[in-house]
C-alpha positions in Angstrom: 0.0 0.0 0.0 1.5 3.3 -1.3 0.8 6.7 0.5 1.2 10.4 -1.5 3.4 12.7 0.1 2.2 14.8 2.9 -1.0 12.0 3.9 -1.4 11.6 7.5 -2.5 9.0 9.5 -5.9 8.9 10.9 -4.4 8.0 14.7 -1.4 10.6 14.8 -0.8 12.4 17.8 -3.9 9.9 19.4 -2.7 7.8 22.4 -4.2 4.1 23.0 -6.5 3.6 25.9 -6.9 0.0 27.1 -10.3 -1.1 28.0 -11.2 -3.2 31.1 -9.9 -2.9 34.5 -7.4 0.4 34.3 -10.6 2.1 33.1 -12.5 1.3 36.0 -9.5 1.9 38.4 -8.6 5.4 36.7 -7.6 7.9 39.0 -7.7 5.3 42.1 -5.0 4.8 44.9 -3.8 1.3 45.4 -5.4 1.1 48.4 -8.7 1.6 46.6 -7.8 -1.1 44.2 -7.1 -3.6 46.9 -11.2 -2.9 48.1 -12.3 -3.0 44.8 -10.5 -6.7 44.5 -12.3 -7.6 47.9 -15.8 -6.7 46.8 -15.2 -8.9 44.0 -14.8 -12.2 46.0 -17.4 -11.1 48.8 -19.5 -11.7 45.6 -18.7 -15.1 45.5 -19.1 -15.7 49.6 -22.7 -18.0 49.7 -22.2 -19.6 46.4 -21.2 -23.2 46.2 -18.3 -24.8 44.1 -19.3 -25.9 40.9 -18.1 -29.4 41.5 -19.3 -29.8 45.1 -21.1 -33.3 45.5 -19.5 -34.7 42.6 -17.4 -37.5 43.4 -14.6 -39.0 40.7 -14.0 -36.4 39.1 -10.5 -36.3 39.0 -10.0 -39.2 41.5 -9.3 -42.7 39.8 -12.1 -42.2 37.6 -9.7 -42.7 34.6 -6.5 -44.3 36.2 -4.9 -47.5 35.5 -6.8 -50.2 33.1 -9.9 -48.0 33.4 -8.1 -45.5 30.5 -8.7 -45.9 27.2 -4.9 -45.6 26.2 -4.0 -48.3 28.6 -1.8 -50.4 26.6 -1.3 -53.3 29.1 2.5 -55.4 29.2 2.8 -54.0 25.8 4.0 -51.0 27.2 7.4 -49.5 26.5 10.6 -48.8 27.6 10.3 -45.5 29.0 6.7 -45.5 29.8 7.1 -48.9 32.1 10.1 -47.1 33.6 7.8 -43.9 34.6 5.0 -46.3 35.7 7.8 -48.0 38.3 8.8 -44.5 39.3 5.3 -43.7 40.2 4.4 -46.4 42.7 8.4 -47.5 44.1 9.9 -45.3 46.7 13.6 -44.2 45.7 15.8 -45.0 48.5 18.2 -42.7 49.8 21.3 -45.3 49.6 22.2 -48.1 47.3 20.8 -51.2 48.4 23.5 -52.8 47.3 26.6 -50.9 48.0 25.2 -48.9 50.4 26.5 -45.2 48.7 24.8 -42.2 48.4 25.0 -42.2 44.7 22.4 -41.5 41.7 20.1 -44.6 41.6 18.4 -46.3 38.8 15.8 -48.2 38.3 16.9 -51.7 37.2 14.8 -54.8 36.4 15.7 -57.8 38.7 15.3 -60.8 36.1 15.7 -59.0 32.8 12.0 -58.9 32.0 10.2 -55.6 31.7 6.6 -56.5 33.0 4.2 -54.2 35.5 5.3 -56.7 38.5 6.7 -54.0 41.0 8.2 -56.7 42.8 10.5 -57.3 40.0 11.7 -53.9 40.0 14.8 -52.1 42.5 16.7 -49.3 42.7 20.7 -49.7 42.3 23.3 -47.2 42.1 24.9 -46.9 37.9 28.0 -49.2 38.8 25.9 -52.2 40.4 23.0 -52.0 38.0 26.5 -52.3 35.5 27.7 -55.2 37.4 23.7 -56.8 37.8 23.8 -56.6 34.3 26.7 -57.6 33.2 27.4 -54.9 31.2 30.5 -54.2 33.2 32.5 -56.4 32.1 32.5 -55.8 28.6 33.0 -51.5 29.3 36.2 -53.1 31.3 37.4 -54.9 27.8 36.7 -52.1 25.9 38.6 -49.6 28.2 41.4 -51.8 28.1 41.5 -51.5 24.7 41.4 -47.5 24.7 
């Protein structure tokens, strides 16, 4: 869009007012804002919560195998690692070692299944050695 020299705009020199609140407030002291914010909730004082006497509504009404996306043992990696997190307590040592180090989660027989008792929490060098995957990082440092 192309102006001719010399047009001017229809809002030069006007300044932008908000509407809403600062309107009502204009000219007020803070102290006066803080009563108006006060007669606004006394408005509310005698009415009840919308979801009073509703029970379920965000209480197990759509946990566990009662959600459609519920998948089951067919779950994954990660998402069977969150689910553990959820319902085992982390430890504050290694049960193993006994140090105060990082802990993760490791599965006890090798199968990833929702059976919390299969599940504990081990520091990074014993889950290593649990695994076996300890030995092989020793061959291959060796070889570094």
């Amino acid at each position: 869009m192309s102006f001719e020299k010399g047009y001017i705009p229809w809002n030069k020199g006007k300044r932008y007012k908000s509407p809403g609140i600062s309107n009502a407030l204009k000219g007020k002291t803070p102290k006066n804002f803080i009563e108006f914010r006060k007669k606004g909730s006394l408005a509310c004082i005698g009415r009840k919560p919308w979801n009073r006497g509703i029970k379920g509504v965000t209480k197990g009404i759509n946990l566990g195998e009662k959600n459609g996306w519920w998948v089951g043992d067919n779950i994954k990696y990660i998402g069977l690692h969150v689910w553990v997190r959820r319902r085992l307590t982390e430890p504050n040592l290694c049960p193993s070692c006994g140090e105060n180090k990082k802990l993760d989660l490791c599965s006890i027989n090798g199968k990833y299944k929702r059976n919390l008792k299969n599940w504990e929490y081990l520091c990074r060098k014993c889950h290593m050695i649990k695994d076996g995957r300890i030995k092989g990082w020793r061959k291959y440092s060796k070889m570094l």
